[in-house]
VMD Tcl script that builds the backbone (N, CA, C; Angstrom):
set m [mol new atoms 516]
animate dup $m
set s [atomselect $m all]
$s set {name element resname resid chain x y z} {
  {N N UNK 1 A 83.435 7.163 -159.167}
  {CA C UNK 1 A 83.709 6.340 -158.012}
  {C C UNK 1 A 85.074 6.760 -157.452}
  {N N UNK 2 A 84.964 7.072 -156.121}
  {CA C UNK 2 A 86.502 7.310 -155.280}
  {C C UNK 2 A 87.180 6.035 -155.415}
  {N N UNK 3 A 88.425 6.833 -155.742}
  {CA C UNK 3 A 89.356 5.839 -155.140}
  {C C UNK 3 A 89.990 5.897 -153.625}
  {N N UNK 4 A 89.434 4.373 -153.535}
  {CA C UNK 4 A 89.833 4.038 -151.695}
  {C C UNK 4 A 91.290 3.917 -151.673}
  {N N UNK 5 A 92.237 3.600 -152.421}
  {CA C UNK 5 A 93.498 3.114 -152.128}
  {C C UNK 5 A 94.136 4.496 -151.811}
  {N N UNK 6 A 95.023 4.274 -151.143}
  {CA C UNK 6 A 95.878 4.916 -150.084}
  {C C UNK 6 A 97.473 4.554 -150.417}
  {N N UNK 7 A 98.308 5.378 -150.679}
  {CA C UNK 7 A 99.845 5.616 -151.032}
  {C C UNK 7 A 100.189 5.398 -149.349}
  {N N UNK 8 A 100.946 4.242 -149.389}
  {CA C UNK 8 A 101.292 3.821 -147.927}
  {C C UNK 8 A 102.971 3.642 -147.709}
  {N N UNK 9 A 103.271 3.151 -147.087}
  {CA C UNK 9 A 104.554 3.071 -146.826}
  {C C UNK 9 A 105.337 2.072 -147.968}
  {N N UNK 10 A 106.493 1.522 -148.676}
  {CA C UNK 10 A 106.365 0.789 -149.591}
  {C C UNK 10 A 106.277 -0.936 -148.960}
  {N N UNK 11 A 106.127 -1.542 -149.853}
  {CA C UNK 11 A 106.219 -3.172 -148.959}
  {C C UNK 11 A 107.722 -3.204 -148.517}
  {N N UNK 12 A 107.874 -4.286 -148.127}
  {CA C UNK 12 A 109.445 -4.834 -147.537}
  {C C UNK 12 A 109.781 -5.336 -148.523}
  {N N UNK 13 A 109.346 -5.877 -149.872}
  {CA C UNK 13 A 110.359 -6.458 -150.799}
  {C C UNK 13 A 110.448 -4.913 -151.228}
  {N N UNK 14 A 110.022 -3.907 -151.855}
  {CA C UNK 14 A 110.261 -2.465 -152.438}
  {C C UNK 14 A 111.144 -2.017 -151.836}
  {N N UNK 15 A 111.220 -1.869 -150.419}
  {CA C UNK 15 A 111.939 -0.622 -149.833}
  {C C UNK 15 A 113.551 -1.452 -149.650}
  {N N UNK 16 A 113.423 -3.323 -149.805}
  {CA C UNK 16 A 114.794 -4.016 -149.633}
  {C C UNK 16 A 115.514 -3.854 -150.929}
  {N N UNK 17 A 114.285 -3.368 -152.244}
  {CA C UNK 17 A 115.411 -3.362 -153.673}
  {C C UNK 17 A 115.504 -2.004 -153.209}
  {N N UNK 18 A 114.807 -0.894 -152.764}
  {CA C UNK 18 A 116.038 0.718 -152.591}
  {C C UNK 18 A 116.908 0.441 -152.085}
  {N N UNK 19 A 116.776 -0.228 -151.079}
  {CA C UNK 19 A 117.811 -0.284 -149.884}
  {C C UNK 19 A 119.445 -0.737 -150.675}
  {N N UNK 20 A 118.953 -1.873 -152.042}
  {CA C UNK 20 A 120.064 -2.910 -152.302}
  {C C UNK 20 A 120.832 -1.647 -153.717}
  {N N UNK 21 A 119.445 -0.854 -154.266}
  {CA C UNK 21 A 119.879 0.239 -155.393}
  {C C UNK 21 A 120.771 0.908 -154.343}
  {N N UNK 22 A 120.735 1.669 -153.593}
  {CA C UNK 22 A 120.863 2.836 -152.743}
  {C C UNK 22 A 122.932 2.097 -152.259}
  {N N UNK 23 A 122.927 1.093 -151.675}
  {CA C UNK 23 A 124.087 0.565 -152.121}
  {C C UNK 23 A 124.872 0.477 -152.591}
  {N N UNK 24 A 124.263 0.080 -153.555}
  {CA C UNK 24 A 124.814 -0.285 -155.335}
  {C C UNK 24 A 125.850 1.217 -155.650}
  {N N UNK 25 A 124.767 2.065 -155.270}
  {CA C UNK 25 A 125.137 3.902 -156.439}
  {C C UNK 25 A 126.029 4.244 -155.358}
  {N N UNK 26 A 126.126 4.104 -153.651}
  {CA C UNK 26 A 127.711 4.359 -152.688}
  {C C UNK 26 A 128.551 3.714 -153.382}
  {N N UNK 27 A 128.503 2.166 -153.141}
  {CA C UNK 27 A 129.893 1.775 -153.339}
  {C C UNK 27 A 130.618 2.072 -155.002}
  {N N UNK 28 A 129.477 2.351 -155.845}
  {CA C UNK 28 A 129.918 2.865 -156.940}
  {C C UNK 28 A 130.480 4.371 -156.997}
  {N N UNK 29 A 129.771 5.158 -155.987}
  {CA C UNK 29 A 130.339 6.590 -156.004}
  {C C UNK 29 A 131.687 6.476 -155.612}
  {N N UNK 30 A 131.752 5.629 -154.248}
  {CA C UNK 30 A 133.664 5.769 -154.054}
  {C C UNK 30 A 134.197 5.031 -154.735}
  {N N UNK 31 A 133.977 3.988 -155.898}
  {CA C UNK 31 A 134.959 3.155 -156.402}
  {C C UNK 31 A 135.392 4.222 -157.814}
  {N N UNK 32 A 134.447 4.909 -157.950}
  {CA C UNK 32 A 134.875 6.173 -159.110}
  {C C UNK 32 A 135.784 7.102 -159.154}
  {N N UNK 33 A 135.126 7.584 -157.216}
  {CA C UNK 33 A 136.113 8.363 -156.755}
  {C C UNK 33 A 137.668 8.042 -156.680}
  {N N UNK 34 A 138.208 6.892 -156.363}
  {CA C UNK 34 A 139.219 6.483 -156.385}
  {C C UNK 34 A 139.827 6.306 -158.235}
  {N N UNK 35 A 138.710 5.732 -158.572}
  {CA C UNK 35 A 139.478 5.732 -160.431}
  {C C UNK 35 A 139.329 7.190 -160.346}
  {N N UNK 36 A 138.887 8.308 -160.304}
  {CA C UNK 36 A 139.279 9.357 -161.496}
  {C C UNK 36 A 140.501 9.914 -160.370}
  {N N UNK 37 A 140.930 9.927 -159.359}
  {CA C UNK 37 A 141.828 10.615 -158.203}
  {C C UNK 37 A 143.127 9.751 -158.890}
  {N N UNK 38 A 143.139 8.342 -158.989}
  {CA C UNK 38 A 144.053 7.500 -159.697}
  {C C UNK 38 A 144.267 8.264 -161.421}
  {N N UNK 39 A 143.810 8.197 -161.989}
  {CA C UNK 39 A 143.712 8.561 -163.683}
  {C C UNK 39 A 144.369 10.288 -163.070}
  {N N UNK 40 A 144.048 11.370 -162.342}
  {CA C UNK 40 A 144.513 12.422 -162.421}
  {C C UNK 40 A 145.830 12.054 -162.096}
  {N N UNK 41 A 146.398 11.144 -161.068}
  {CA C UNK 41 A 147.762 11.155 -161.263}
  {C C UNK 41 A 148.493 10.474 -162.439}
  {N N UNK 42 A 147.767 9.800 -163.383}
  {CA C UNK 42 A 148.326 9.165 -164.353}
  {C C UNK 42 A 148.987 9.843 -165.567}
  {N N UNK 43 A 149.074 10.042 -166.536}
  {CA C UNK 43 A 149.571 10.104 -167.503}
  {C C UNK 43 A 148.480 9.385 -168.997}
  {N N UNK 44 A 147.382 9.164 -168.233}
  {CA C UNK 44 A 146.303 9.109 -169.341}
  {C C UNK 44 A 145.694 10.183 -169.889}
  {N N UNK 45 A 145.924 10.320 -171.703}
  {CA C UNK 45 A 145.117 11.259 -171.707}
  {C C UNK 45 A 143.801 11.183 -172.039}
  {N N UNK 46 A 142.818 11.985 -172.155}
  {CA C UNK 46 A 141.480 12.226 -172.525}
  {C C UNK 46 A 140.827 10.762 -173.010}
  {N N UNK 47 A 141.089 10.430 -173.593}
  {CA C UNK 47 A 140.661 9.367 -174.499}
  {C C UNK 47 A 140.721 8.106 -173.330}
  {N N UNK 48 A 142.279 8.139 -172.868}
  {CA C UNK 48 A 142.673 6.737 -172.290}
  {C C UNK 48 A 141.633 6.802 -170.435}
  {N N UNK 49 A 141.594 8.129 -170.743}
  {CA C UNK 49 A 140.529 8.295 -169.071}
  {C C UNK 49 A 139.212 7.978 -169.202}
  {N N UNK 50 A 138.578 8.241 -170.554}
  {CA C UNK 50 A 136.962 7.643 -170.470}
  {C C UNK 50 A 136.938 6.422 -171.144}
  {N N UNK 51 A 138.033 5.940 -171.341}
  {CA C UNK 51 A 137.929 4.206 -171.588}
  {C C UNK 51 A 138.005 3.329 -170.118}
  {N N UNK 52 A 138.584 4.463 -169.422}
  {CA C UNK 52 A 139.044 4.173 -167.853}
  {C C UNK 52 A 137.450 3.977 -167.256}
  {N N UNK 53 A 137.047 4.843 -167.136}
  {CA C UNK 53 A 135.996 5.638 -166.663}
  {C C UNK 53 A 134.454 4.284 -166.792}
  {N N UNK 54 A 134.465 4.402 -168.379}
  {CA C UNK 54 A 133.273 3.672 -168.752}
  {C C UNK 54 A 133.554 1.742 -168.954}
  {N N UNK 55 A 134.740 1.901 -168.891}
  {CA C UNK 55 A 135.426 0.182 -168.509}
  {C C UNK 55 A 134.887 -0.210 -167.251}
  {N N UNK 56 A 135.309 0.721 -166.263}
  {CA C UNK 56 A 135.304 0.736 -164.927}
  {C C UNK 56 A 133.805 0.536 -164.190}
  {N N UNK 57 A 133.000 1.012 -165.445}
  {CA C UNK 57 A 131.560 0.953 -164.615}
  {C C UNK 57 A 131.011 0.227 -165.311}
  {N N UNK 58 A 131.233 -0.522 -166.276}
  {CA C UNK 58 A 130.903 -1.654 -167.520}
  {C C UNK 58 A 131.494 -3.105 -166.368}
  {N N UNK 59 A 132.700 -3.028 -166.143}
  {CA C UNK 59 A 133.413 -4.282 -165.180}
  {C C UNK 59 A 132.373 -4.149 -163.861}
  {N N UNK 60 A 131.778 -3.194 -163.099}
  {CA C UNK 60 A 131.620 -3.760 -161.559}
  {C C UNK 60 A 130.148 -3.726 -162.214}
  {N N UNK 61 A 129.754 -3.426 -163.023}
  {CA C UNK 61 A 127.755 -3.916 -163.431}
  {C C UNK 61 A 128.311 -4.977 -164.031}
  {N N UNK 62 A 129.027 -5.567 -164.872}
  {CA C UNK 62 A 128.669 -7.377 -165.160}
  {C C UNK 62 A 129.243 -8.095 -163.718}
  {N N UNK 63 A 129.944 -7.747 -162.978}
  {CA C UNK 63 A 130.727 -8.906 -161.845}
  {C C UNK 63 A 129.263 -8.527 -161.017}
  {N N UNK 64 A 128.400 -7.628 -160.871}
  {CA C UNK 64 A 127.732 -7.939 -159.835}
  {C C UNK 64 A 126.038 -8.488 -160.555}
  {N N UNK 65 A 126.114 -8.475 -161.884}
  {CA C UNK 65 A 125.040 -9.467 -162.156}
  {C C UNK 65 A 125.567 -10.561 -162.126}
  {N N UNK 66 A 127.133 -10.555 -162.335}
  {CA C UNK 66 A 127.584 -12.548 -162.257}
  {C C UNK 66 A 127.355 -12.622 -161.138}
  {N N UNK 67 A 127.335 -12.004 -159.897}
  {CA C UNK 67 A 127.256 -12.632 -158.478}
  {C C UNK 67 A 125.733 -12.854 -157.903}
  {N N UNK 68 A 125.363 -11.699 -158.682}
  {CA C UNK 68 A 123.348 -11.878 -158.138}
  {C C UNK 68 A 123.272 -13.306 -159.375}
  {N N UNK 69 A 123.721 -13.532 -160.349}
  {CA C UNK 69 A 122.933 -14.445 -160.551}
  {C C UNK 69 A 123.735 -16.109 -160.310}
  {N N UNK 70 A 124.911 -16.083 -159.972}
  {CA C UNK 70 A 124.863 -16.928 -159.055}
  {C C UNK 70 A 124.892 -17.303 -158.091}
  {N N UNK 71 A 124.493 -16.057 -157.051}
  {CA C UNK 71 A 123.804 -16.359 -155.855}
  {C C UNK 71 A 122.575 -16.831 -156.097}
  {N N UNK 72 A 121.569 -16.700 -157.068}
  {CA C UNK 72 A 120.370 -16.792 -157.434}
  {C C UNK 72 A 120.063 -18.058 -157.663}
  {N N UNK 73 A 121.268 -18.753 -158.216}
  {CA C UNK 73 A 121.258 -20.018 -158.262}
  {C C UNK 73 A 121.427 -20.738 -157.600}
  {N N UNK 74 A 122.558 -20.635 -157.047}
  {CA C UNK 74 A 122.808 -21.711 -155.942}
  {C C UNK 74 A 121.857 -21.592 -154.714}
  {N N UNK 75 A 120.909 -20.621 -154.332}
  {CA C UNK 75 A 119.991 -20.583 -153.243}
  {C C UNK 75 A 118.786 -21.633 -154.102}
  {N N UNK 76 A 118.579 -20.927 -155.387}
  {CA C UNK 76 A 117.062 -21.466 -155.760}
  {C C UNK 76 A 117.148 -22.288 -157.008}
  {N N UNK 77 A 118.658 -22.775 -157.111}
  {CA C UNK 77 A 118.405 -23.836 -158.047}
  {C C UNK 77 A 118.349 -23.389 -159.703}
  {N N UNK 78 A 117.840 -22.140 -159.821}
  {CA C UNK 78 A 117.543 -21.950 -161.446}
  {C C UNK 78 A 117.968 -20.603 -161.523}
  {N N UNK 79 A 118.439 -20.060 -163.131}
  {CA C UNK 79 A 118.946 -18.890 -162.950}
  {C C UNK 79 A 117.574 -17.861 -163.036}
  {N N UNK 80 A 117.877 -16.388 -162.519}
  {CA C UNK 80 A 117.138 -15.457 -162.212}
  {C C UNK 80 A 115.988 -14.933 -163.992}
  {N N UNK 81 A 115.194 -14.813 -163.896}
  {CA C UNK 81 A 114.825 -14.489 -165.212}
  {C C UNK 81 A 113.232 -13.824 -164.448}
  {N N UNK 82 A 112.672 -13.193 -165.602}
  {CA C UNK 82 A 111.283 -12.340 -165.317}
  {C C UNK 82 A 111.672 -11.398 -163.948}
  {N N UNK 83 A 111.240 -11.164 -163.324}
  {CA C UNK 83 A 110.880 -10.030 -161.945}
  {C C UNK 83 A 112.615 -9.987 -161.223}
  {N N UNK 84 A 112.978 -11.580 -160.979}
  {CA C UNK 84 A 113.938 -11.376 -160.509}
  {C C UNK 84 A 115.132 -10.591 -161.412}
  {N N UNK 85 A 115.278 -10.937 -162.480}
  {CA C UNK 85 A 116.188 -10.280 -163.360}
  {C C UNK 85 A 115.943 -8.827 -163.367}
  {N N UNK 86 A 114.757 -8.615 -163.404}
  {CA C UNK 86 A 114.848 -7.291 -163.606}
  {C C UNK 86 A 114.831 -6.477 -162.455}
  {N N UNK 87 A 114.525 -7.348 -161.193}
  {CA C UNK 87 A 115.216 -6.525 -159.827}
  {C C UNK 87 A 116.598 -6.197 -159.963}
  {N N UNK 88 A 117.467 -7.373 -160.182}
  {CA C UNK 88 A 118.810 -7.538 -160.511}
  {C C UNK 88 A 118.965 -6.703 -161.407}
  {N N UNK 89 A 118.872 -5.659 -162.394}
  {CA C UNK 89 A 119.454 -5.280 -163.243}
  {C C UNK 89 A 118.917 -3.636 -163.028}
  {N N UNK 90 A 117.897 -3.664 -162.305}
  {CA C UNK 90 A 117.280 -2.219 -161.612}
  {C C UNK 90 A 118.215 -1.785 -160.398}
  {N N UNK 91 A 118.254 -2.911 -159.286}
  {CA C UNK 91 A 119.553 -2.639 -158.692}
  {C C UNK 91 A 120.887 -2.097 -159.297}
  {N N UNK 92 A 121.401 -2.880 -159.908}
  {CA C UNK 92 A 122.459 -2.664 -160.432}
  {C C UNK 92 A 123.163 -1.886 -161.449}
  {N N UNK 93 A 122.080 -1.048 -161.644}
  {CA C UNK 93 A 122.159 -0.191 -162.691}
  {C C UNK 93 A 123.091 1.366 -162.018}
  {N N UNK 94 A 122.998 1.465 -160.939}
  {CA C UNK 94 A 123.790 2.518 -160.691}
  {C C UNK 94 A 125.252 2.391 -160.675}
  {N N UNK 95 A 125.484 1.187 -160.994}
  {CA C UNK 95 A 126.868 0.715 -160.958}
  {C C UNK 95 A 127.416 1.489 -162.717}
  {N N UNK 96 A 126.314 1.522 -163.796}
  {CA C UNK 96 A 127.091 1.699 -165.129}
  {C C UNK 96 A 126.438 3.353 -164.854}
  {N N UNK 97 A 125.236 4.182 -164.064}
  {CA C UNK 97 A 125.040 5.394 -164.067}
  {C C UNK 97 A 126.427 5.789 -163.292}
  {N N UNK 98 A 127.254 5.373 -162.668}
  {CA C UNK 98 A 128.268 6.004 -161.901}
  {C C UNK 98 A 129.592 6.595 -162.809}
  {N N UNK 99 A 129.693 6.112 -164.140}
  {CA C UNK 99 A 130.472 6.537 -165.350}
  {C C UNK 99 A 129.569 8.097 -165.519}
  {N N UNK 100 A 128.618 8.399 -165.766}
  {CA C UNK 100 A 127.597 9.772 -166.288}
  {C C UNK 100 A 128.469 11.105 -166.046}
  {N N UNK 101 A 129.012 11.459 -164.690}
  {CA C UNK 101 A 129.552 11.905 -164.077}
  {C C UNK 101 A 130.879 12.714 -164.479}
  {N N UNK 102 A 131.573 11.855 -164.264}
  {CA C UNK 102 A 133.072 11.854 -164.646}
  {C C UNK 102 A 133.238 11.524 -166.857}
  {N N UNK 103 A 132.172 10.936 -166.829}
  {CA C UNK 103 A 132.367 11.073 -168.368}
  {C C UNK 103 A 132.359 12.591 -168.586}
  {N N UNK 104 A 131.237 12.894 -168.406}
  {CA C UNK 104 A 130.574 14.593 -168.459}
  {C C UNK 104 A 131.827 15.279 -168.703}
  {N N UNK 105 A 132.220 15.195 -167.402}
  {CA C UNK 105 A 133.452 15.750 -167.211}
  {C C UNK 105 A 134.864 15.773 -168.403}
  {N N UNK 106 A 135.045 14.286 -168.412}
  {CA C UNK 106 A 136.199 14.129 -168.720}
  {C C UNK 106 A 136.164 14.778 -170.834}
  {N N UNK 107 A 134.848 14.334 -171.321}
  {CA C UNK 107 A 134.287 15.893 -172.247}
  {C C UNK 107 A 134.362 16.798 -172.248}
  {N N UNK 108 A 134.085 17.274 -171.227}
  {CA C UNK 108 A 134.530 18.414 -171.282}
  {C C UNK 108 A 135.867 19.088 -171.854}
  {N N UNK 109 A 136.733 18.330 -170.928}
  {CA C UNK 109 A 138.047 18.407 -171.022}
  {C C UNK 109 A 138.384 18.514 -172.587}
  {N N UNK 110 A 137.730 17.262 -173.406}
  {CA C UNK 110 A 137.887 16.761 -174.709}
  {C C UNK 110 A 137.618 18.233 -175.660}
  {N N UNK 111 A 137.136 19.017 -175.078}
  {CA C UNK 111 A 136.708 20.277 -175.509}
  {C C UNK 111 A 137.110 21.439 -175.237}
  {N N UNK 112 A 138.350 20.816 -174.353}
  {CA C UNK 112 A 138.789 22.140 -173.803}
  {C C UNK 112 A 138.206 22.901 -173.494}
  {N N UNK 113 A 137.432 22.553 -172.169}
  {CA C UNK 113 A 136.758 23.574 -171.487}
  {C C UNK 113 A 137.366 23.777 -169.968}
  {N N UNK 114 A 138.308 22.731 -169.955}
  {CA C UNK 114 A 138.831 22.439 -168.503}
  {C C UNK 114 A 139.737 21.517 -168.959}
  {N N UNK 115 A 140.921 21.576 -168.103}
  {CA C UNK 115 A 142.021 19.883 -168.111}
  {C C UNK 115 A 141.765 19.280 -167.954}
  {N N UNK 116 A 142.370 18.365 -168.381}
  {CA C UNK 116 A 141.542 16.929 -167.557}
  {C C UNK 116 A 141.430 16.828 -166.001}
  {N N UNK 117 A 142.721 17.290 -165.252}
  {CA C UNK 117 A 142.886 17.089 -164.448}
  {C C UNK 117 A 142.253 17.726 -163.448}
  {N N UNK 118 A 141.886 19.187 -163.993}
  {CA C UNK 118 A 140.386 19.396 -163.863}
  {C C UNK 118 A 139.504 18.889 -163.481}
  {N N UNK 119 A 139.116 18.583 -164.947}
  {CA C UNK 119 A 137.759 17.396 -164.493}
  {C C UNK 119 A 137.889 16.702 -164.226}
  {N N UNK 120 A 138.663 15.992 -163.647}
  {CA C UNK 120 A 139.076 14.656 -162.842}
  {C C UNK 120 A 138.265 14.620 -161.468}
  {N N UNK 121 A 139.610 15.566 -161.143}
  {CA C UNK 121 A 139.634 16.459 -159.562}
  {C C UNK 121 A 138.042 16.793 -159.530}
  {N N UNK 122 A 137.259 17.132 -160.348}
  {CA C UNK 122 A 135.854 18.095 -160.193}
  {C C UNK 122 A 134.958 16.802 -160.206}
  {N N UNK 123 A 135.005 15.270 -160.880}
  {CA C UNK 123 A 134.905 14.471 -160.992}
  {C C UNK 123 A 134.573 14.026 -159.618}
  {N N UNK 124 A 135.731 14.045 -159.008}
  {CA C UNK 124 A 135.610 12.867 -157.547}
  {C C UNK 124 A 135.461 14.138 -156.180}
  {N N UNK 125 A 135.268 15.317 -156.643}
  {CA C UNK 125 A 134.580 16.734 -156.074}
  {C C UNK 125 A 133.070 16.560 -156.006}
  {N N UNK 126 A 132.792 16.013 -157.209}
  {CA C UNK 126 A 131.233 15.961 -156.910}
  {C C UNK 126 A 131.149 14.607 -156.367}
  {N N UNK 127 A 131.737 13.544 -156.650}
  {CA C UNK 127 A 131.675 12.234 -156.035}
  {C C UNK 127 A 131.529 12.195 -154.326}
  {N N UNK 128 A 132.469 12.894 -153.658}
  {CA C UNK 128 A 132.217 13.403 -152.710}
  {C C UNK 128 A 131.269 14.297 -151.876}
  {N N UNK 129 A 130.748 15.051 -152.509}
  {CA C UNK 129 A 130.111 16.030 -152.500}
  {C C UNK 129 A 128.526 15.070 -152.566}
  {N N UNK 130 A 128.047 14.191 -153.284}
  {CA C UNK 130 A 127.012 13.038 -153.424}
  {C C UNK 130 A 127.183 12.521 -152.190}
  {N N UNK 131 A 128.112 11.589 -151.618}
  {CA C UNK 131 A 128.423 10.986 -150.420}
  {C C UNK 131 A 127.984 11.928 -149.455}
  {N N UNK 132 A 128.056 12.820 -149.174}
  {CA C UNK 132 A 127.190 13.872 -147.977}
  {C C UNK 132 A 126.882 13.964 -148.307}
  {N N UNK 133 A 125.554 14.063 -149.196}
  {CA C UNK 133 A 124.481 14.202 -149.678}
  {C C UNK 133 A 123.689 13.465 -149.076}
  {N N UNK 134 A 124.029 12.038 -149.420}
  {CA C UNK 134 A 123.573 10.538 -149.078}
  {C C UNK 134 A 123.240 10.259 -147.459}
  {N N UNK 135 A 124.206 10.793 -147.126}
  {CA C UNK 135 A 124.316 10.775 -145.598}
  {C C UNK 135 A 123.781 11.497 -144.775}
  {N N UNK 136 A 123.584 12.874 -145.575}
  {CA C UNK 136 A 122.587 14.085 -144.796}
  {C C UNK 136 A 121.234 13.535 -144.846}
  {N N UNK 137 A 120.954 12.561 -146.185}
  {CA C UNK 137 A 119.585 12.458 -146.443}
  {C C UNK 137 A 119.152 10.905 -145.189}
  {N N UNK 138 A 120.481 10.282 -144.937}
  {CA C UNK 138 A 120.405 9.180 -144.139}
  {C C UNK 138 A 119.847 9.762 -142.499}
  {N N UNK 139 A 120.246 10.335 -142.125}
  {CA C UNK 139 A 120.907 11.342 -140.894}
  {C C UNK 139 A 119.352 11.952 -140.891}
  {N N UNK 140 A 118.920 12.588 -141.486}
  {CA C UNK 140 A 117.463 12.855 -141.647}
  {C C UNK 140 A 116.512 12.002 -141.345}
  {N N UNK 141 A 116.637 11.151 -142.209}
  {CA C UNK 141 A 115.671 9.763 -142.179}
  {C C UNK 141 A 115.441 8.792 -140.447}
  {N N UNK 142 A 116.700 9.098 -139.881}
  {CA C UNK 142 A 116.761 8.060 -139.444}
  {C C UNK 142 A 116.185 9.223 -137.713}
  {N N UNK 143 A 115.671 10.678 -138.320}
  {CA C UNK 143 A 115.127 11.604 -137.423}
  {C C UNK 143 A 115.656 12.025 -136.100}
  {N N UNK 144 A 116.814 12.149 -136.370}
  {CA C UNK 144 A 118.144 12.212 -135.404}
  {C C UNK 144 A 118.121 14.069 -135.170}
  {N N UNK 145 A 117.465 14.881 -136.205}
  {CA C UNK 145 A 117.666 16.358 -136.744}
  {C C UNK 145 A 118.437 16.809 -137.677}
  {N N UNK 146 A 118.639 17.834 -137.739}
  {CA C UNK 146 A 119.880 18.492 -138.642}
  {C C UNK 146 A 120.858 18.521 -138.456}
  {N N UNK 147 A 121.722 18.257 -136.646}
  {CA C UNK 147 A 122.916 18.296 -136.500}
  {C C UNK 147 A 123.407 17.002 -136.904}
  {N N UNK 148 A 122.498 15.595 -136.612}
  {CA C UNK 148 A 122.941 14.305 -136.810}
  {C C UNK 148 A 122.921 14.061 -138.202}
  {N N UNK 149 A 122.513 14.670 -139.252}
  {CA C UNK 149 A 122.081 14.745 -140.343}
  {C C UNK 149 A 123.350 15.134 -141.196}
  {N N UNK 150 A 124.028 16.392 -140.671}
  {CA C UNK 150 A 125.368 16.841 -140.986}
  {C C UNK 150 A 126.448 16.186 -140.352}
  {N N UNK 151 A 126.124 15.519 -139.773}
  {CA C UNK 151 A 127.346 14.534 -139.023}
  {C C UNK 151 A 127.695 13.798 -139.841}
  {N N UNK 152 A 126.163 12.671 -140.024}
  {CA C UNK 152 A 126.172 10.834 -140.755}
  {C C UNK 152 A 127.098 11.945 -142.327}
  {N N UNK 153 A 126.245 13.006 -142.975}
  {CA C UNK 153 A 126.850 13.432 -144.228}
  {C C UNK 153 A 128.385 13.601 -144.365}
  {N N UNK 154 A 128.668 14.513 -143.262}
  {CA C UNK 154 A 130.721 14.600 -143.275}
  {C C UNK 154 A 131.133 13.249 -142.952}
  {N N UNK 155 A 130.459 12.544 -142.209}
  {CA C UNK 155 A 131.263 10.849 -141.836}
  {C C UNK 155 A 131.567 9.977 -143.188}
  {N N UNK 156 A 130.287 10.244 -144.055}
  {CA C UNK 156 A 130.306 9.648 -145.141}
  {C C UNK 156 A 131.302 10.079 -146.415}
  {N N UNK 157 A 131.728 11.529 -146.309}
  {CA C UNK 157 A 132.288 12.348 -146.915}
  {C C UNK 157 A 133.621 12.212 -146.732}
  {N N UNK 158 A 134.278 12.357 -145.133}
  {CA C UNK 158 A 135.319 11.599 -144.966}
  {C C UNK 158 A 135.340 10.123 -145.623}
  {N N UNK 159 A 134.778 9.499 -145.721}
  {CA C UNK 159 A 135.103 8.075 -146.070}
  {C C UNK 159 A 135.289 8.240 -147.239}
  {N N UNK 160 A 134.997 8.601 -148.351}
  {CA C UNK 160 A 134.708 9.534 -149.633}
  {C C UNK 160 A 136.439 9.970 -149.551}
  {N N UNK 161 A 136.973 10.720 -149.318}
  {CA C UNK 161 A 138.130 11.722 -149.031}
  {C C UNK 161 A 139.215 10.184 -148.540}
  {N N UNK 162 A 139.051 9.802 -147.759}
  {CA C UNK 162 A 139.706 8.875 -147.394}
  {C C UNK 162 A 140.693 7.580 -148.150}
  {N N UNK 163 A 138.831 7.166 -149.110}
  {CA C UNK 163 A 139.622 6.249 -150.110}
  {C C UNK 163 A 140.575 6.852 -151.333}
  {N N UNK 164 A 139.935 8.309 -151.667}
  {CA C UNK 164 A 140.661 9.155 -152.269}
  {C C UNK 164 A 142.259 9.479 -152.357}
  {N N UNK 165 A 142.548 9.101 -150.583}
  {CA C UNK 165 A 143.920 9.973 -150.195}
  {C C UNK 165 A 144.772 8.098 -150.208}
  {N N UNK 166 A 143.855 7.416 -149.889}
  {CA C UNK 166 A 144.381 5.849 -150.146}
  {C C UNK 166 A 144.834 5.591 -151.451}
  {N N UNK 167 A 144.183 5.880 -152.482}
  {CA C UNK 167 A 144.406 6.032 -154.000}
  {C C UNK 167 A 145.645 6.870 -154.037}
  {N N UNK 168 A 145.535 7.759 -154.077}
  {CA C UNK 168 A 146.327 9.175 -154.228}
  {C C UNK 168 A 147.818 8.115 -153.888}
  {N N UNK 169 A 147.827 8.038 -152.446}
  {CA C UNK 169 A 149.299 7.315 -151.394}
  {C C UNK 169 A 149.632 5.905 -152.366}
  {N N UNK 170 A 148.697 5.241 -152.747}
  {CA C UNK 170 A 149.032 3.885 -153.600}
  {C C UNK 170 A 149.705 3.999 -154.673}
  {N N UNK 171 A 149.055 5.416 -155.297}
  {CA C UNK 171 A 149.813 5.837 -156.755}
  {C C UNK 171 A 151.357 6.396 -156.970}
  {N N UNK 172 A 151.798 6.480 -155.562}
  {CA C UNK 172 A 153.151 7.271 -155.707}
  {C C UNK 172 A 154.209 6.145 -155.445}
}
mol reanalyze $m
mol bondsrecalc $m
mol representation Tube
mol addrep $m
């Protein structure tokens, strides 16, 4: 027997949890970017940078399940559990994948394969480097072509670079 079903566009609750993941993994890419650009000017070594690193993405995944779940509450009265929880925690999961990265990295280092400062710098290199990514793939989507595509990507990239040079100026 054929199957009649048809791979369609996703529903509106599906494509609102990408939309809320897709979020989640920006504002986590530049809040990284700024910790490892901060930690290269520091005086942390190896050790004190991936406590940095994996603190950093351990703190903004619990503050933003404390906020989904008491937003969750105060709209609907009871806390989030079954489907909703695990929207909440599918979302929010790019918040502790945003450590992967810069850990990698900052191992490296631990191995002397590179300085830290190195992998710091190479750290919030690729952090950046993701952010136009994001934006080329936005810029695409939104069927503008390839020039608008490389635009939304460097706009996003600047912003990327930006909070970077904000960090950088705060630290001195």
């Amino acid at each position: 027997m054929a199957d009649d079903r048809r791979p369609g566009p996703p529903s509106e609750t599906a494509t609102g949890t990408l939309v809320d993941r897709l979020k989640e993994r920006i504002y986590a890419t530049i809040t990284m970017i700024a910790v490892v650009v901060g930690l290269s000017l520091s005086e942390a070594g190896t050790p004190g940078a991936l406590a940095t690193v994996l603190t950093t993405a351990l703190g903004l995944w619990l503050a933003a399940l404390v906020a989904d779940q008491q937003a969750h509450r105060t709209v609907h009265g009871h806390l989030a559990t079954g489907h909703d929880l695990r929207r909440m925690l599918y979302v929010s999961s790019p918040l502790l994948s945003c450590a992967l990265g810069p850990g990698v990295m900052i191992a490296l280092a631990a191995l002397d394969v590179m300085s830290l400062s190195t992998a710091l710098m190479t750290a919030a290199g690729v952090g950046v480097a993701s952010l136009f990514v994001w934006g080329c793939a936005g810029g695409l989507r939104m069927g503008g072509g390839v020039l608008l595509a490389v635009l939304a990507g460097l706009a996003d990239a600047v912003i990327g670079v930006a909070v970077a040079l904000v960090k950088t100026a705060a630290g001195h």
